[in-house]
N, C-alpha and C positions, 0 to 999 in steps of 0.2 A: 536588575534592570526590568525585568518580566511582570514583576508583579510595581514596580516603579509605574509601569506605560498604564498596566492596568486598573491602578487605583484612578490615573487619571483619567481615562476614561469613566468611569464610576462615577468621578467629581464632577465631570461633564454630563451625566445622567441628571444626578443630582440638583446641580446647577441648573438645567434645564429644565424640571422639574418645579424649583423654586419659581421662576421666573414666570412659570405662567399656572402658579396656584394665587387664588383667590384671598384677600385678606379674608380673615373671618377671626370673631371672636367665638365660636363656638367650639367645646370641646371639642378634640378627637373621638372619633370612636371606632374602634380597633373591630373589624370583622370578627364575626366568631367563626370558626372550623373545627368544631368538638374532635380531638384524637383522643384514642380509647388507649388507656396505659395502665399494663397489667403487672404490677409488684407484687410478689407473694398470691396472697388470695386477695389482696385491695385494689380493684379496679378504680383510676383514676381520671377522670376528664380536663382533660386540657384545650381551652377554649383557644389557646393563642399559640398553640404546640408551630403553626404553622410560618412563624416568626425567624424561626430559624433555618439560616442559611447556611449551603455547605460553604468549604472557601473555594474549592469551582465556580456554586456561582459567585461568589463575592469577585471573584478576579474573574470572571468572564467580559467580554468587549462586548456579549448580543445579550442583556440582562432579560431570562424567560420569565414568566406573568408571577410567579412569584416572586422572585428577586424585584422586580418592578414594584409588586404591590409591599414590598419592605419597606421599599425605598420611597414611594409615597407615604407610606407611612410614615415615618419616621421625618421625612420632608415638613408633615401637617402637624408634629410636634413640636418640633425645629419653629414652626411660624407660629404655632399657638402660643410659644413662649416668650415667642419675638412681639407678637401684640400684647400680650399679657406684663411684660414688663417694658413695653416702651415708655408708660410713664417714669422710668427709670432710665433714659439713654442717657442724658445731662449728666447725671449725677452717676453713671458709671464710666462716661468720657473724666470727669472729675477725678475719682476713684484709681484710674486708670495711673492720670496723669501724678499725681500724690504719689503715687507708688513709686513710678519711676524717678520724682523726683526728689527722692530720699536714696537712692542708689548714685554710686562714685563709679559715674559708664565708663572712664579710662582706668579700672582696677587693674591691681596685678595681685599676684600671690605672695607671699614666702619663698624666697627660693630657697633650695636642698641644694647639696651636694651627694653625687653619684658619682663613683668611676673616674674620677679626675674632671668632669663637668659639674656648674653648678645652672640648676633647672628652676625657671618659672613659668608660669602661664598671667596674659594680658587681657585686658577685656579694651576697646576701643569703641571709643562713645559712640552712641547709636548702634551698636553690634548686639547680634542675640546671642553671640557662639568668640572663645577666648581663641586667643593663638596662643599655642607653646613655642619656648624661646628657650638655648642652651649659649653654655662661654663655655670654654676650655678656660681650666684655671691656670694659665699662663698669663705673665706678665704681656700685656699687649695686646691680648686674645679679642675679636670681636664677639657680639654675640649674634647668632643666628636664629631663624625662623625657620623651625624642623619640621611644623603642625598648623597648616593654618585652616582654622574649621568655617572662618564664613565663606571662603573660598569653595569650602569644600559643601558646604550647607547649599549654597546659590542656586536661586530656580529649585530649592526644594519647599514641598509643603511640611515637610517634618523633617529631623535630623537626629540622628545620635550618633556620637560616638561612643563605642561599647568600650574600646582598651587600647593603648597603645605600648611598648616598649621598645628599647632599640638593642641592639646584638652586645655582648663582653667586647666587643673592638670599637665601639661604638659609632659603627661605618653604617649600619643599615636599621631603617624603623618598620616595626611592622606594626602596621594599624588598623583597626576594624570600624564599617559605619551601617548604621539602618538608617532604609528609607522610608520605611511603613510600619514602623512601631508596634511589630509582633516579635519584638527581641529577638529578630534573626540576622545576623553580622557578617559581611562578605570581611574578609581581611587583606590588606594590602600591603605591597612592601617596598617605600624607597630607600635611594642609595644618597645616602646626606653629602658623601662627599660630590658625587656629580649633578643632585638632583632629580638624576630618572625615578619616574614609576617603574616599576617591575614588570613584565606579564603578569606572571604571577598573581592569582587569586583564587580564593578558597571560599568558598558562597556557604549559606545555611549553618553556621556557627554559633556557637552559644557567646562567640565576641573574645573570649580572652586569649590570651596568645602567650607562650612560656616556653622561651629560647633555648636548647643546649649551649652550652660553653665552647664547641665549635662552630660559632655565629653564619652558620649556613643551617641547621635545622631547628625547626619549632615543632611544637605541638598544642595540640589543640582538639576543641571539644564540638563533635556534632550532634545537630539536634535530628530526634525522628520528626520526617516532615510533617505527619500529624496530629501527632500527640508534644512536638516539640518538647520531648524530654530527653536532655542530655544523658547517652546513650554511649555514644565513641567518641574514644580518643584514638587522633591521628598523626602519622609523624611525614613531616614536608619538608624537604629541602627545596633550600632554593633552588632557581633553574630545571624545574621540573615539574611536569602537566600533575596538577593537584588529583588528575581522575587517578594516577598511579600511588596517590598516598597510601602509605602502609599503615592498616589498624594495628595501635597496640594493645589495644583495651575496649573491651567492650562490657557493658552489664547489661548481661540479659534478665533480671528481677526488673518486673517493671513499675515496685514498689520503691527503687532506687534512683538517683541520678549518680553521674559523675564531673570529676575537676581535676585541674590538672595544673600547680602552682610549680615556682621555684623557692628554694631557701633565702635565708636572707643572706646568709653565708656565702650564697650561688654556686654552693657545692651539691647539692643534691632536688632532684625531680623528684617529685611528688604526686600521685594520681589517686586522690580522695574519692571514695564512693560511699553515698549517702542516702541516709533513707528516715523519717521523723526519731527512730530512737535505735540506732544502729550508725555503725560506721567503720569501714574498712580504708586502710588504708598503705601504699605499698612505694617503690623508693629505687632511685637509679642514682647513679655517679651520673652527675651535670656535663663530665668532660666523655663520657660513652653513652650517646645516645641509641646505639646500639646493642645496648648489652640488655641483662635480663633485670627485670622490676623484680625486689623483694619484695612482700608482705611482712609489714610488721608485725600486726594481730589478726589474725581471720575475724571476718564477721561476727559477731553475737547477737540477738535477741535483743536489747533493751542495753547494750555497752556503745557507747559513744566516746571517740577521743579524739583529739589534735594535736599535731609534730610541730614542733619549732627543731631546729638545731644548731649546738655550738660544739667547737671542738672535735672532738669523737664520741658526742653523748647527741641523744636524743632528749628534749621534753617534751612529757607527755600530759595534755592534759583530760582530763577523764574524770566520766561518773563512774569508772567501777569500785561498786560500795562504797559509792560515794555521792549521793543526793546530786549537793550540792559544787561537785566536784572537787578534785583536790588534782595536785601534781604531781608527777612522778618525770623521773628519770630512768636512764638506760643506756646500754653503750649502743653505739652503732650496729658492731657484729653480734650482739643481742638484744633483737629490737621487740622479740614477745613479749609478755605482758606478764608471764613468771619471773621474769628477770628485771622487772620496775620496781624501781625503789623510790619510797616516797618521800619529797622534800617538802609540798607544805600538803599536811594532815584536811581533810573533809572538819565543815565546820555546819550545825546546823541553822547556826544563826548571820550567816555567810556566805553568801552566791560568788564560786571563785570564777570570772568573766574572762580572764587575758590575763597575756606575761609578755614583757616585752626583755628579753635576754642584754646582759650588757657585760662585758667583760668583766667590770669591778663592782655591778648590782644589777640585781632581778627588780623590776618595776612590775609590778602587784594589779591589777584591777580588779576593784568586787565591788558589792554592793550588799547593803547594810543598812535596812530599814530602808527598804525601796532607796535609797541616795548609793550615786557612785563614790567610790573613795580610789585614789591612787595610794598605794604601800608601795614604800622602797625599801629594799632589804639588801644591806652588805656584803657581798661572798664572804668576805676574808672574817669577818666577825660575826657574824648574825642579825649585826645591832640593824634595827630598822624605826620609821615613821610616817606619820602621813602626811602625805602634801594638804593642807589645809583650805575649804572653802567657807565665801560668808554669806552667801543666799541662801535663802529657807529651803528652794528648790534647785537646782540647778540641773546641768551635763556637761560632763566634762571627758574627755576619749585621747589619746594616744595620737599624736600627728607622725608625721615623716621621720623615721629615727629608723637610720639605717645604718650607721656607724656601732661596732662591739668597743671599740676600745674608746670612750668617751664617757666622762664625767656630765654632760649635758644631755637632759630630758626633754622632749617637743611635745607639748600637748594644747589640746583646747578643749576652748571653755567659752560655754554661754550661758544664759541663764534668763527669766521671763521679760527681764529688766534689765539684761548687761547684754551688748550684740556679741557676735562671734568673737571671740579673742584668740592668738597662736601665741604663746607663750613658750620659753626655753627656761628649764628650770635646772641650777647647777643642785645637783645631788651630793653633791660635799659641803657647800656653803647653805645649801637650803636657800637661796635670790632666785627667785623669779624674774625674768627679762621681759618685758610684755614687747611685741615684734610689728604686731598689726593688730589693730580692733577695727572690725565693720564699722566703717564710716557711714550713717544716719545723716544726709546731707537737708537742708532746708529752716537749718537752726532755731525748728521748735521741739526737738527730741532733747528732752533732759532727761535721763533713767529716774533720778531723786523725783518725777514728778509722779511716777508709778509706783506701787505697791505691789509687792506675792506673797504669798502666803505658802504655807503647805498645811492645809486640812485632813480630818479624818472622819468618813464616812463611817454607821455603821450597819452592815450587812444586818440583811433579816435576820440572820441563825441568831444576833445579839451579840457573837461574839466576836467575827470576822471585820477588823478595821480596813479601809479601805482608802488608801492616800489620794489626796487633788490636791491637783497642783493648779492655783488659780493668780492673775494678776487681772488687776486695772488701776484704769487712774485717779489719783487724790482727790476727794469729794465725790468718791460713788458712795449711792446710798444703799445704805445695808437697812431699807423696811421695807422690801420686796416691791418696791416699783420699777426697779432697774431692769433693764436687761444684760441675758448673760447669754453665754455661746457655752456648750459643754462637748468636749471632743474625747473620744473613744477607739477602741481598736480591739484588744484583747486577745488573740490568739497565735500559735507559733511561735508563743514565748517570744515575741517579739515587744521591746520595751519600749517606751513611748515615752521621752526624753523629755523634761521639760525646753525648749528652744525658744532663741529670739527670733521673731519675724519683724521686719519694719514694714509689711503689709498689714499685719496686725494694727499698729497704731492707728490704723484708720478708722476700727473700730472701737479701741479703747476711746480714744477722741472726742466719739459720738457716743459716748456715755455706757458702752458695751465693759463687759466682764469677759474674761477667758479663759476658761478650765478646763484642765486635761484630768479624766479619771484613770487612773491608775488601777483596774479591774483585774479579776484574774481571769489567763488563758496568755497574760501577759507573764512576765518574770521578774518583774521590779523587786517583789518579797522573796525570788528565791524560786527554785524550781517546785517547791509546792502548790506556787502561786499561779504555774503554768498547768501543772498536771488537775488543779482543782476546778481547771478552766476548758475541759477539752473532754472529744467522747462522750458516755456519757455524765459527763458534768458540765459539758457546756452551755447548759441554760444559766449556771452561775455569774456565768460574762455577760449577760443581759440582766440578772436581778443586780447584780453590783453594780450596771449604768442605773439601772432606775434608783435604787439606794442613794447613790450620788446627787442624783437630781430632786427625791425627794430630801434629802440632807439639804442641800442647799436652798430648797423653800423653804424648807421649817428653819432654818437663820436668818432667813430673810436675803439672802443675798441678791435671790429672785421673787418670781412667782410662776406660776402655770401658762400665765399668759401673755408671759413674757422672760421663757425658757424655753431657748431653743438648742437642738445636739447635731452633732456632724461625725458621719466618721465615713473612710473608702476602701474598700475591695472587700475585705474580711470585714470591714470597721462596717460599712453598708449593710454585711448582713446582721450586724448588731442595729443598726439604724433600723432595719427592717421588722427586726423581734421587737424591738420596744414600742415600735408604733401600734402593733398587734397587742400586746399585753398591757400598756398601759398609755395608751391612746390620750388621753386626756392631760397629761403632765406636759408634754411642749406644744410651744406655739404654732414650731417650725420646724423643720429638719430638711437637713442637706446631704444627701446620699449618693456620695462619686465611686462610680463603677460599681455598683456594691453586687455582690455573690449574694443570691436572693431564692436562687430556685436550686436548693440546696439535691433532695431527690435524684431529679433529672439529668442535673451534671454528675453528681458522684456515681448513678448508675451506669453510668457511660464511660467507658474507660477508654474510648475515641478523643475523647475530648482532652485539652490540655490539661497537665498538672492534676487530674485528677488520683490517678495510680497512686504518686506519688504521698498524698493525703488523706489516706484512707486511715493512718494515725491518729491524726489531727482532727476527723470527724464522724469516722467510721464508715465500715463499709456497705452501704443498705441492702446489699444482698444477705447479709444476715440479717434475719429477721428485728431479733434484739435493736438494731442501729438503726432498721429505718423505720420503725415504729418510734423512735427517740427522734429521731432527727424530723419526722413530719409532725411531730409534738412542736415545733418551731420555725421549719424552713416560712420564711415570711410568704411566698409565693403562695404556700400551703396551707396560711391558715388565718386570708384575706379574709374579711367578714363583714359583717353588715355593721357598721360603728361609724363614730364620727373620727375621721382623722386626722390627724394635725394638717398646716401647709408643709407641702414637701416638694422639695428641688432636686431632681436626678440629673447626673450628668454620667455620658458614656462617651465610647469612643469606638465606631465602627470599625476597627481594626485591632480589636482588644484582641488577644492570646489568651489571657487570665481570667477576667470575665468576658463572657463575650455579649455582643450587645444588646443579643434576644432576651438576655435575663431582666434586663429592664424593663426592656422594652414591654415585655408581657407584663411584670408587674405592675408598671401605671396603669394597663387597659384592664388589666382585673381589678386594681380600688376604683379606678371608676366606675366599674362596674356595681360595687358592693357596697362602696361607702354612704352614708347616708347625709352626709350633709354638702356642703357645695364650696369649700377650704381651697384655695389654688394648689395645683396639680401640675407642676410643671417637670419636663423631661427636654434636657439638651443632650443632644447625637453630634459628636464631631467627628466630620465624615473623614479627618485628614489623621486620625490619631487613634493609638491604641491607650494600653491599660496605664502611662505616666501621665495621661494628656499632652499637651500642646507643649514645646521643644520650644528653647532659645528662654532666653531671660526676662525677654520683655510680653512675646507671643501668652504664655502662661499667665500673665498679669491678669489679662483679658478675663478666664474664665476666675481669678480669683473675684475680679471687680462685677461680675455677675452675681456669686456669691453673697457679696455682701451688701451688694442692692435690693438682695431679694430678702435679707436679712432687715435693712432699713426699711423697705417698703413695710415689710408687714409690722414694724413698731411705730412705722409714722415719720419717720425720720427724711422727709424728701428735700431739705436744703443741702446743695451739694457742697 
């Protein structure tokens, strides 16, 4: 509520602020204040060091002259952008409206079945935020409204809800919300049969909530209030002042997080601690919330694993000696790692992803040449196959399957040209049930009118292929007058799907291309594909965007000048390298939140998530790393060149990146760049690092996006 009153005063600053600044079309230009910053023996000047605010003052109600002068600043960017692209409002009210009007506002879900209830969530027209709704599966049963989030969103500038669950008796829900989109979650608890809220609340949470099987205590994960890295876990009964929670876990490495899940079995607790290539993890009876956690494996150096459980076995799945992983088993009362036995073998040509356990088959997830594949394999026989797809590209992932004793599989699947689909697939008959497909409302969306593809880029070494995943619509021309959008990310072994958007179609429509590069630092090819991408080798994740991009000129599919690339947070700071290194190959680029001033944050172990990723980019206190890493931090190696046009978007309430990194970065390419390209930076004062909350809200900043996308090919009919 503290930091609720606060931000709105901030917005009242802000607001105020706007109201009696001057239109102007002239640049910003960002004060200089040189700070002297000493790394090693390399002294560094930082013209805009002064950028950054503590979150004292962010949350203060009396904002002192430099908080002020942030906030002007950032005010004069906010309105440069605003003149800069008003030739675009029409045609982004358009954009706007297009979007939403290909979305089905009274959706609902799939319902599941839990516990003797079967559960869906509703969207209702004109709504930003769904209600969840539960039946008792009895003959006669009504169905009720357990969750209702516009209700709960109301008079908010932003919203999320982090988690919800409700108790084994299924009498009581506990749920968690932010209000300022620094992923910190108070948790709340009603009583379904009477209605009450609780007293009961738990502030500063990492949001998830994991019941004992005596439906009076939970547990849950707090953040440290600075560095907001989940730290403890705490155990809360109901009926009782949260200041008296009892820790039961805490990690003091502050190269780790922790988590805190239940089985699907809902026989045993689970308290996972984590760190980029390690991983611990340790294990309670669900019906003794009191008793003592086991450790299954102590920590190792570079050993990573995950539990699932059935029966009296644990699986395990795990890199040890094993790349790409493989799986193992174990009993319960021997849950070391001397005592795993392997049930599917390490494979090099094979990235093993997930298992989803089932009485009478193991359901298999891997990937295999960058593409997902589902494997269902037997117990009783061995005999196995694979669920079969027919896009070049697709993704397809595991939905609500919470039942062991069940011959029926729930999964989804989309793909560049197929919307979201939930499908139930019987594992003895091999039928597919299709349940629900995203409905495309407006009746000019036909997939047969699209195309995808799946290409292969090739890396400078000559030898390193590199998959894109691209579609548009029938009649683009492939002899480079077209334009193309090429999107990015690459790091954290985090995979980058190909997906449907029906916000997309607006710009396939308007004669746009859309490609997703499949770089490494990502995972798509396999864990080699992530390690080749990280430390020092992560300059590899920005020659394989540019590879992509000049791949796709030299077929024509584009041209320089008229190729443009997007990626956010991680993706940003690859937007930020390639602008640096090869400046001249897009038109345009679109950088949301992007991690930019690489250095400064990773020196800083105050600052969020940094600790935590010292893996993933190195630590620059060794000399070795920050000599690599200022060989690239974009912030660090601004220079006198022509730049592409380029669109930043942040969010003053970012956790992850926070907003100074931008914010400095625009005022230093204006500073250095030598030609006069638009330069535009949007600050949303109401949001952190997801942006803008609710369904329709978020629209807004995509239809920014992609006017600033049309503007610069000329495209102004809306």
């Amino acid at each position: 509520m503290k930091k609720t009153l606060l931000a709105s005063i901030i917005l009242m600053v802000f607001s105020s602020c706007q109201s009696n600044y001057k239109k102007t079309m002239n640049e910003p230009l960002a004060k200089k204040n040189p700070t002297k910053l000493n790394y090693h023996s390399d002294s560094l000047t930082d013209d805009y060091f002064w950028m950054r605010l503590s979150d004292d003052q962010k949350e203060s109600s009396n904002p002192d002259s430099q908080t002020q002068d942030v906030l002007d600043y950032l005010v004069e960017e906010n309105q440069y952008l605003d003149d800069n692209m008003s030739d675009t409002d029409e045609l982004q009210s358009k954009l706007f409206d297009e979007y939403v009007s290909r979305i089905k506002q009274d959706d609902s879900s799939v319902p599941y079945v839990e516990n003797g209830y079967t559960y869906s969530s509703k969207f209702e027209k004109g709504e930003d935020y769904r209600r969840y709704f539960r039946k008792k599966n009895d003959e006669g049963a009504k169905e009720e409204l357990f969750l209702d989030l516009p209700k709960l969103a109301e008079g908010q500038k932003y919203f999320s809800l982090g988690d919800w669950s409700i108790s084994t008796n299924n009498k009581i829900l506990a749920y968690s919300t932010d209000f300022i989109s620094r992923r910190e979650y108070t948790i709340h608890f009603k009583d379904l049969v009477t209605g009450e809220i609780f007293v009961d609340q738990i502030e500063n949470t990492a949001g998830g909530i994991t019941w004992a099987n005596d439906n009076k205590t939970i547990f849950y994960v707090k953040k440290d209030e600075q560095t907001l890295r989940s730290h403890k876990i705490y155990k809360h009964e109901l009926g009782t002042d949260s200041a008296d929670d009892e820790l039961v876990f805490e990690e003091t490495d502050e190269t780790f997080g922790c988590y805190v899940y239940k089985s699907k079995s809902s026989q045993y607790l689970f308290i996972g601690s984590y760190q980029t290539l390690s991983t611990e993890i340790r294990f309670l009876d669900a019906s003794n919330p009191n008793g003592t956690w086991t450790i299954i494996q102590p920590r190792e150096r570079g050993l990573e694993y995950s539990v699932s459980h059935y029966e009296d076995s644990f699986f395990i799945r795990t890199n040890w000696n094993a790349k790409n992983y493989k799986l193992m088993k174990t009993s319960v009362s021997s849950p070391a790692k001397e005592n795993w036995e392997e049930l599917i073998a390490h494979r090099d040509d094979v990235f093993l992803s997930g298992i989803e356990i089932l009485k009478k088959f193991l359901v298999i997830q891997e990937r295999k040449d960058g593409l997902i594949q589902i494997r269902v394999m037997n117990w009783s026989n061995n005999q196995e196959h694979y669920i079969s797809f027919n896009d070049p590209t697709y993704t397809v992932y595991a939905n609500v399957n919470l039942e062991f004793d069940t011959d029926v599989f729930r999964f989804s699947y989309a793909s560049l040209t197929t919307p979201n689909s939930t499908y139930d697939y019987n594992l003895m008959s091999k039928e597919r049930t299709l349940l629900k497909q995203q409905e495309v409302l407006g009746g000019e969306f036909k997939p047969e009118n699209y195309t995808s593809e799946r290409l292969y880029a090739t890396g400078r070494d000559g030898e390193t292929k590199i998959p894109i995943s691209i579609v548009y619509k029938k009649g683009y021309k492939k002899d480079g007058s077209a334009p193309l959008l090429l999107y990015g990310y690459g790091s954290y072994g985090s995979n980058m799907n190909p997906y449907f958007s029906s916000t997309r179609l607006s710009l396939l429509d308007r004669g746009f291309a859309f490609a997703i590069a499949h770089i490494r630092g990502g995972q798509e090819m396999g864990r080699d594909w992530y390690e080749n991408g990280k430390l020092l080798k992560k300059k590899n994740t920005f020659y394989d965007f540019i590879d992509c991009g000049k791949f796709l000129v030299e077929n024509e599919y584009t041209s320089p000048s008229h190729l443009y690339a997007q990626g956010g947070s991680a993706g940003g700071l690859l937007m930020g390298a390639i602008i640096n290194m090869e400046p001249d190959l897009w038109n345009g680029v679109i950088a949301g939140v992007p991690f930019v001033d690489v250095i400064n944050t990773m020196w800083d172990e105050s600052i969020p998530l940094t600790t935590g990723e010292f893996d993933e980019w190195g630590n620059p206190k060794d000399k070795v790393y920050y000599d690599y890493i200022k060989s690239y931090s974009p912030y660090d190696n601004v220079k006198n060149i022509d730049y592409p046009n380029l669109l930043i978007t942040t969010g003053y309430w970012d956790s992850q990146v926070q907003y100074w990194e931008p914010a400095k970065w625009i005022a230093k390419i204006r500073e250095y760049r030598t030609n006069k390209n638009l330069l535009l930076m949007y600050c949303n004062m109401n949001v952190g690092h997801g942006g803008a909350s609710g369904r329709f809200e978020s629209l807004k900043e995509v239809a920014l996006e992609h006017a600033f996308l049309f503007k610069l090919e000329g495209i102004s009919t809306p």
